[in-house]
C-alpha positions as CSV (number, residue, x, y, z in Angstrom):
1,X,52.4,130.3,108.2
2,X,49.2,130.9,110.7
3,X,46.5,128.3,110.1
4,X,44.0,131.0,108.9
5,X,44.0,134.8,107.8
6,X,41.8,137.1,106.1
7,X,43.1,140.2,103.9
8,X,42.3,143.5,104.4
9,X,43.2,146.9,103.8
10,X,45.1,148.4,106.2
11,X,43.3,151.5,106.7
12,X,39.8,149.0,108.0
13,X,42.6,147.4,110.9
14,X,43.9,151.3,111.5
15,X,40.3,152.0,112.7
16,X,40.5,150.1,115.6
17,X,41.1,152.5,118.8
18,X,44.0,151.0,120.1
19,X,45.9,150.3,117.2
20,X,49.2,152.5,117.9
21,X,49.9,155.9,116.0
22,X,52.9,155.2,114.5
23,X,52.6,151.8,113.7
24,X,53.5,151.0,110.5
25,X,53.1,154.8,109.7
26,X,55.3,154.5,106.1
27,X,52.3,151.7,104.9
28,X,49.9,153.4,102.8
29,X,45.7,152.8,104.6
30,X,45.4,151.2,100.7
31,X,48.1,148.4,101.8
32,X,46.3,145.0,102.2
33,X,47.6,143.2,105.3
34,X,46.4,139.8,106.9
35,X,44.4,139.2,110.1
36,X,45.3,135.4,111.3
37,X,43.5,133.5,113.7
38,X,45.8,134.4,116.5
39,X,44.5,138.3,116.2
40,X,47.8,138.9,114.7
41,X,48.6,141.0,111.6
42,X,51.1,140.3,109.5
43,X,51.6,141.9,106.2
44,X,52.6,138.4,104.3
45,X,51.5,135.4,106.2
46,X,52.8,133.3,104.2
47,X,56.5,134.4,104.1
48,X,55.6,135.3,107.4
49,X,56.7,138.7,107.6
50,X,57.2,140.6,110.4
51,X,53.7,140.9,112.8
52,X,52.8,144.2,112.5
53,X,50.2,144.7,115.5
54,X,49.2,141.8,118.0
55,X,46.9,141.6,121.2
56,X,45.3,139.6,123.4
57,X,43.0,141.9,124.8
58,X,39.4,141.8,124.5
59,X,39.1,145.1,122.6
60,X,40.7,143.9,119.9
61,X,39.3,140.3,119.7
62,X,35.6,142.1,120.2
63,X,36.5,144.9,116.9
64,X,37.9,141.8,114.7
65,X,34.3,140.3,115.4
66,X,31.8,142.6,115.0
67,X,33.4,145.6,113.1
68,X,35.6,143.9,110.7
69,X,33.6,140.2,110.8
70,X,36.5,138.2,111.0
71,X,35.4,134.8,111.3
72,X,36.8,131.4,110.1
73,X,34.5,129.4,107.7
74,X,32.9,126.9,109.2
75,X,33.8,124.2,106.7
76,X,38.2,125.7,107.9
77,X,37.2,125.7,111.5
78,X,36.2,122.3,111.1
79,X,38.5,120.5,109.4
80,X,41.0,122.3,111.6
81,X,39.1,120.7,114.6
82,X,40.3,116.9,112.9
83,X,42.8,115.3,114.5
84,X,45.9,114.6,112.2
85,X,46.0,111.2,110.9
86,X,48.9,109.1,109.5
């Protein structure tokens, strides 16, 4: 399970330029998949399914910011900044 991901439909991820043609072409754009904090979608992050598109490149980091806002909360990003205690 990633530490943090935000659902959306899959058609608002399919808009990004680079996402390949023919991935994931039997999902329906109505499918809700799940952006993690890695970049990484994953149509169940909790059983964690399959990742169904993943980069590193600054494209993609720069759509999942300013097209589809994908942020963590402050108050997540924060208590993931804590160190574990015992």
């Amino acid at each position: 399970m990633r530490a943090y991901s935000k659902a959306y439909q899959l058609s608002e991820i399919r808009r990004f330029p680079g996402w390949p043609g023919d991935a994931q072409a039997q999902l329906p754009d109505g499918e809700i998949v799940y952006l993690c904090d890695d970049f990484s979608v994953l149509a169940d992050p909790i059983e964690g399914h399959e990742t169904l598109f993943s980069s590193d490149s600054a494209e993609w980091r720069e759509f999942c910011v300013n097209i589809l806002e994908f942020a963590i909360p402050e108050d997540l990003a924060f208590v993931r900044a804590e160190p574990a205690g015992d």
